[in-house]
N, C-alpha and C positions, 0 to 999 in steps of 0.2 A: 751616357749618351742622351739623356733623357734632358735633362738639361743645356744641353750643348744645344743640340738639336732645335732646342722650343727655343730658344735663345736667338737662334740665327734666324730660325722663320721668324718672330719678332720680330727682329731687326729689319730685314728685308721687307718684312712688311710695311712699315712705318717709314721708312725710307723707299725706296724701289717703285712701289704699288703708285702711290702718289706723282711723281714721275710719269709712268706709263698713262695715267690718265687723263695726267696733263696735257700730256703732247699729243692723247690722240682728237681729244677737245680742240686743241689749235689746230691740227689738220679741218676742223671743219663737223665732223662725224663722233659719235659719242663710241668709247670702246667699245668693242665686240657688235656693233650696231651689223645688223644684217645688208649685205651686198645690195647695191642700191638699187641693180638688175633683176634683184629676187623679190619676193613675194611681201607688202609692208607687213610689219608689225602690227599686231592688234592697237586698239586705241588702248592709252593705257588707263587703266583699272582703278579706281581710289582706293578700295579695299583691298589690304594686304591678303596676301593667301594666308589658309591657316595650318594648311600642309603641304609637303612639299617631298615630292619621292624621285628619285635619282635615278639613270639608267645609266648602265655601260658594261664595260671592260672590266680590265684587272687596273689599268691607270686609272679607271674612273673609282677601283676599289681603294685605290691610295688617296685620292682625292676626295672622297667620303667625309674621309677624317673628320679633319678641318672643320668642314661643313658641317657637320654633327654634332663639334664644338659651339660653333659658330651659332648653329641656329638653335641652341639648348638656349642660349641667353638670349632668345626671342619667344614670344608666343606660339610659332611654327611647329607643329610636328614634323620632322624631318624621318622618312625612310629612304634606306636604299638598298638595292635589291643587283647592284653593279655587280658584275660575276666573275670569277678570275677563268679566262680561255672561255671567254664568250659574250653573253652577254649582247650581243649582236639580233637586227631584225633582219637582214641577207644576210646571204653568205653562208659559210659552212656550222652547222649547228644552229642555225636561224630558226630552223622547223621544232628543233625540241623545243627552244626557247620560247615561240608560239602556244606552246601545249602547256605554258602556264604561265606567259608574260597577263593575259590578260584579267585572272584571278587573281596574280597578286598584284595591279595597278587595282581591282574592285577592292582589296581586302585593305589596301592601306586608305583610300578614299581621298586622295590627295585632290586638293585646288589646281595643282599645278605638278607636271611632269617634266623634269629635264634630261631630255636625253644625251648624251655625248655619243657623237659618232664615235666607232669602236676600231680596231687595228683590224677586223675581221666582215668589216661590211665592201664584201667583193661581190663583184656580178656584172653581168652587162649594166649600162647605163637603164633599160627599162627595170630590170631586176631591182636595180637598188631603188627606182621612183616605186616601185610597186610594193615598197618595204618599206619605206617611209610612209606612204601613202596610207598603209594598213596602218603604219602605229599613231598618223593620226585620227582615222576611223575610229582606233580603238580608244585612243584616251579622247575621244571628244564623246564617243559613245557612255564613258565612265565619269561625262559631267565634267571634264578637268579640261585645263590648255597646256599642251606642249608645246615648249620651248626647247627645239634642238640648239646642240653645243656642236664647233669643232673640234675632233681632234687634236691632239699639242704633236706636231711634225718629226718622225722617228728617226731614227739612223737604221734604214735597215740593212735585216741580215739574211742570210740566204732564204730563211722561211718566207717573211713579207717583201723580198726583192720583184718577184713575179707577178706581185699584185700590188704593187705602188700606183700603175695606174688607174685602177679600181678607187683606191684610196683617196689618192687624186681628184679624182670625180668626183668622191663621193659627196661634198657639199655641194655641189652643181646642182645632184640630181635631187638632194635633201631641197632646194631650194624649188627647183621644179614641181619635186609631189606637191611641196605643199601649196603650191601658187593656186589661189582658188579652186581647192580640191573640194567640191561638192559644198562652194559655199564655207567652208570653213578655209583657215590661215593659219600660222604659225608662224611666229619669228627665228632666223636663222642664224645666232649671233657667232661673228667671226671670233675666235681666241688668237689668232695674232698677235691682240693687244699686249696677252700675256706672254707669246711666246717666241714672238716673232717668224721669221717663214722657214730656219731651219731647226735643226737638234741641237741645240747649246748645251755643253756638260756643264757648265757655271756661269754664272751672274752674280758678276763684281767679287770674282773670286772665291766663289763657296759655291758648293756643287748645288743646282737647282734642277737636274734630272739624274736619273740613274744610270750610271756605268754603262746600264744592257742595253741602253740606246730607245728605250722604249717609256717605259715608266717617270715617276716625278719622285722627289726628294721633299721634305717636309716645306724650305723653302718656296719652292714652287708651286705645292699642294696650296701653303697658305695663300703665292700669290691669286695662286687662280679662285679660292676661295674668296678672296676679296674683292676679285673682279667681278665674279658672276651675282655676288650678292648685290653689289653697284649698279648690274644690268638689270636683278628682277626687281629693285628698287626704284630705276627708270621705267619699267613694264607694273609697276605695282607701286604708286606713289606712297599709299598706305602703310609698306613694308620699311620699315627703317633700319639697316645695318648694323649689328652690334658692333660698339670700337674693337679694332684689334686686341689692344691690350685685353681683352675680357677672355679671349679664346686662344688667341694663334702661341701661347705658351704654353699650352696644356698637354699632355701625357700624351693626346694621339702622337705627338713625333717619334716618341720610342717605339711604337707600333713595330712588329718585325718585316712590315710589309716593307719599309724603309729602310731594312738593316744591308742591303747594298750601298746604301747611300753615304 
C-alpha cells in the first residue's frame, strides 16, 4: 500500500496541483486568496516563518502528513496539534480545547498558526465570530499570525446533517471576527482551489477523499499540502516550497489514518 499510495499522490501532484493553479490565476485571483468581501490579507512578509503549527480536526490530522514531510525539507519547524473529534475553538468540546490550546501554541513558539476550520465549529453566527476572534487574540498574543483555512466540503451523515448550516457559515463569520478585530487581521484563504464546492470521492479516477464522506486520502492530503504551501509562500515571500518530488512519496501515505482509502 505504501507504495501504491505515495505513487499516486506523486502523480496527482505533478499533474493535477499545477492545473488548479493555473486556472485559478486566469480567473484573476490567486488560489485560496481570501473572499474579496472579507478582511485583506497582511502585507506580505520577506522573512519566511521559521515555524509553523497546524490546527484542526481529524481531516486536518490526515493532512498533517504530508505537511510534515514537506516541511522537514525546509528550514520550518513544523507542529501540529490537529485532534481527532475535535480540535475545534466553537462548538461542542471547544471549552476543553481552550483549557490547553493556548499553552501549546506558547510551547511550540510558532511564526505562524494555521488554523483549518473543523467539521465541529457549530454555533450561532455570534458564537463562531467570538471563537475566531479569541484564537486570534490568542496567537497574536503569542507573537505569531494566523492564517485560517477552509474546510474541504463533506458528504454529510446524520451526525453533521443538523449543522451544515453552522458549517456553512462558518467562513463568513471567520472572515468577520477577523475583520479589524482590535487592530489586528488575518487572512481567510478559500480551499476551493483544492477542492472545489462539493465532496468528490475521486479525481481523475483514484480516490482523493475517503469513503466516510468526510476525511482526505493521501492524494488529496498531498494536494492540499501543495496548495497551502503556494499560499504561505504568497503570504511569506522568504518561504520557498520544497519540489514535490522530495516529499509527497514518502511513507506518511501508508499512515493507517488513510487505510479507508
Amino acid at each position: 500500500m505504501n507504495t501504491t499510495l505515495a505513487d499516486t499522490a506523486l502523480r496527482a501532484l505533478t499533474a493535477a496541483v499545477p492545473v488548479l493553479l493555473l486556472t485559478a490565476a486566469c480567473a484573476g485571483a490567486p488560489a485560496g486568496s481570501a473572499d474579496p468581501a472579507g478582511p485583506a490579507a497582511p502585507e506580505p512578509t520577506a522573512a519566511g516563518p521559521s515555524g509553523v503549527l497546524f490546527a484542526g480536526d481529524s481531516i486536518a490530522v490526515g493532512q498533517s502528513l504530508p505537511l510534515a514531510a514537506a516541511l522537514a525539507q525546509t528550514p520550518v519547524d513544523f507542529h501540529s496539534i490537529a485532534s481527532e473529534g475535535g480540535g475545534n475553538v466553537v462548538g461542542p468540546f471547544s471549552e476543553e480545547n481552550w483549557k490547553t490550546l493556548p499553552g501549546e501554541i506558547a510551547e511550540a513558539a510558532p511564526d505562524v498558526v494555521v488554523y483549518q476550520i473543523t467539521t465541529y465549529d457549530w454555533g450561532t453566527r455570534e458564537e463562531q465570530e467570538e471563537g475566531y476572534r479569541r484564537l486570534l487574540d490568542t496567537v497574536a498574543d503569542a507573537g505569531a499570525d494566523l492564517v485560517v483555512v477552509t474546510a474541504p466540503p463533506i458528504r454529510p451523515d446524520d451526525f453533521y446533517a443538523p449543522h451544515m448550516e453552522d458549517l456553512e457559515r462558518a467562513p463568513l463569520a471567520a472572515r468577520e471576527a477577523v475583520r479589524e478585530a482590535g487592530g489586528r487581521t488575518a487572512p481567510v484563504l478559500d480551499a476551493s482551489a483544492v477542492w472545489g464546492g462539493e465532496y468528490a470521492r475521486e479525481r481523475e479516477g483514484t480516490a482523493d477523499r475517503s469513503p466516510d464522506g468526510i476525511h482526505t486520502c493521501p492524494q488529496g492530503a498531498a494536494r492540499f499540502t501543495r496548495w497551502l504551501l503556494d499560499e504561505l509562500a504568497v503570504l511569506y515571500p522568504g518561504f520557498t516550497p520544497p519540489e514535490p518530488e522530495s516529499w509527497a512519496g514518502g511513507d506518511w501515505a501508508a499512515d493507517e489514518h488513510f487505510a479507508a482509502c
